[in-house]
C-alpha positions in Angstrom: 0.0 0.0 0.0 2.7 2.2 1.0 4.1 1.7 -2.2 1.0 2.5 -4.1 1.0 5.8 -2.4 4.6 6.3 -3.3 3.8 5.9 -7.2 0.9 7.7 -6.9 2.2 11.1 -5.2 5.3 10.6 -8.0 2.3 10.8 -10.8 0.7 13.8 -9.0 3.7 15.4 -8.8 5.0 14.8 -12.5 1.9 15.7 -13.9 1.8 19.1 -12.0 5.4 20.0 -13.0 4.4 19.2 -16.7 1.7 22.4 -16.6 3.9 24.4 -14.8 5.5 26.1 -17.8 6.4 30.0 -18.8 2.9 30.8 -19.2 2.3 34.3 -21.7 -1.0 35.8 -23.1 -1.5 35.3 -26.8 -0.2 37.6 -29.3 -1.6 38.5 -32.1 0.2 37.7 -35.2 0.7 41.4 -36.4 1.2 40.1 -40.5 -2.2 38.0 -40.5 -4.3 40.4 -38.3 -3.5 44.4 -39.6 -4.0 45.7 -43.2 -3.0 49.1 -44.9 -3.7 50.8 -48.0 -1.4 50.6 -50.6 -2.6 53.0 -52.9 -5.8 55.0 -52.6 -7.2 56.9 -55.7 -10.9 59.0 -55.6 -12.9 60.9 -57.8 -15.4 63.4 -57.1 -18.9 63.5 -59.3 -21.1 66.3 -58.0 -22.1 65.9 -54.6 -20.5 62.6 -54.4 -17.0 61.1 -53.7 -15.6 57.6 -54.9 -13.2 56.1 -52.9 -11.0 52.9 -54.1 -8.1 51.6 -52.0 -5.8 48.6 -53.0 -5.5 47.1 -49.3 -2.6 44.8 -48.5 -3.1 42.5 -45.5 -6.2 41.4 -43.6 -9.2 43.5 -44.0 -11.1 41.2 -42.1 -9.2 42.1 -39.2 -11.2 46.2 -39.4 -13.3 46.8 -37.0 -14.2 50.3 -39.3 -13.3 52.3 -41.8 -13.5 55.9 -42.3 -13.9 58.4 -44.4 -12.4 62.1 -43.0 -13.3 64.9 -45.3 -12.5 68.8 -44.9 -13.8 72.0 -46.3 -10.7 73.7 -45.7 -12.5 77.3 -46.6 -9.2 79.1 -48.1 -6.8 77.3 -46.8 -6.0 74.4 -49.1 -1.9 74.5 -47.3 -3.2 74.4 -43.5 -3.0 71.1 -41.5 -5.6 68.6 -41.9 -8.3 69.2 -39.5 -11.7 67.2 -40.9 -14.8 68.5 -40.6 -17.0 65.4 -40.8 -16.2 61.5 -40.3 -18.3 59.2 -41.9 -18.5 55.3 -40.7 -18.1 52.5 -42.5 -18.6 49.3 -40.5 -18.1 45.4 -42.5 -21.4 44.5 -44.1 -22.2 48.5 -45.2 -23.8 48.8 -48.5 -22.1 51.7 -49.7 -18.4 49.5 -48.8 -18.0 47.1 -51.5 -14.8 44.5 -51.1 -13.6 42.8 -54.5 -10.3 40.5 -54.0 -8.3 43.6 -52.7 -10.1 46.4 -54.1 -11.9 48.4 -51.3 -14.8 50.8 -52.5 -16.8 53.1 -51.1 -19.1 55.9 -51.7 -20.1 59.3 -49.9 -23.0 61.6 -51.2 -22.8 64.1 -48.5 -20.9 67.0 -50.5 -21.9 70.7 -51.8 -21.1 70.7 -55.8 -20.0 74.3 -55.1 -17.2 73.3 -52.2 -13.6 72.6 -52.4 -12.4 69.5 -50.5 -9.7 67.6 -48.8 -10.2 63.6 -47.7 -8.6 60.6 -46.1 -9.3 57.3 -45.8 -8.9 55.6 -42.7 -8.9 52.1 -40.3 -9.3 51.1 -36.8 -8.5 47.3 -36.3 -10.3 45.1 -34.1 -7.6 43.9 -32.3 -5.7 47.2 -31.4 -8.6 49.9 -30.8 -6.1 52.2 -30.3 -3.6 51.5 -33.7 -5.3 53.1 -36.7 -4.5 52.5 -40.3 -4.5 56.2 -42.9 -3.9 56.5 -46.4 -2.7 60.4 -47.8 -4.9 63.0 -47.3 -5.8 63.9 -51.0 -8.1 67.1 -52.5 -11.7 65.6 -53.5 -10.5 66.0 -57.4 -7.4 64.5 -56.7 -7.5 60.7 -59.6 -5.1 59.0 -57.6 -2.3 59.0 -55.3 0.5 56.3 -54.2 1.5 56.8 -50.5 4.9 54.3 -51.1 6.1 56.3 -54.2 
């Protein structure tokens, strides 16, 4: 019996030790779960803007985009300050997804208005990281930020 109880405090005792090791929190595999825009081009037709992004990662892993726009009212050389920011949340209709061609759509503008506009991310795993493209005038056809 005492032997029995030997053998069986060794088992105990092996098996705790095994589960004992460094333990860490999971990371998050920063290649497979962020995405960026590699080249974002738009195109303004009356009160609308067109957005298309080439995005280069995982755009599953958004949590939102969104579109920043700017009436910068004479100032076209000032900083960036946007005026509105409109939402863009998976499943949108006006956010269309083809292989990795982002669209997206905005009817919100006066014909009459100059205007500046960025596209931008927030990630569902890092609320705080967010993902930009240039900041661009509303006429701008296209622009490359890795050029």
């Amino acid at each position: 019996m005492r032997n029995f109880l030997l053998a069986a405090m060794m088992v105990i005792l092996f098996a705790s030790s095994i589960s004992c090791g460094n333990k860490r929190w999971p990371r998050p595999n920063l290649e497979e779960e962020t995405f960026s825009f590699a080249k974002v081009q738009g195109r303004r037709q009356g009160k609308c803007l067109l957005v298309n992004a080439d995005v280069q990662g995982n755009i599953g892993a958004a949590r939102a985009l969104f579109l920043q726009i700017e009436a910068p009212d004479g100032c076209p050389d000032c900083p960036f300050s946007p005026d509105q920011r409109i939402e863009y949340l998976p499943g949108d209709p006006q956010l269309l997804l083809k292989d990795s061609i982002l669209s997206l759509s905005y009817c919100g503008l006066d014909p009459d208005r100059q205007y500046r506009w960025r596209l931008t991310g927030a990630t569902r795993l890092r609320p705080g990281d967010t993902v930009a493209g240039p900041v661009m005038p509303a006429s701008a056809v296209s622009s490359n930020p890795k050029e």
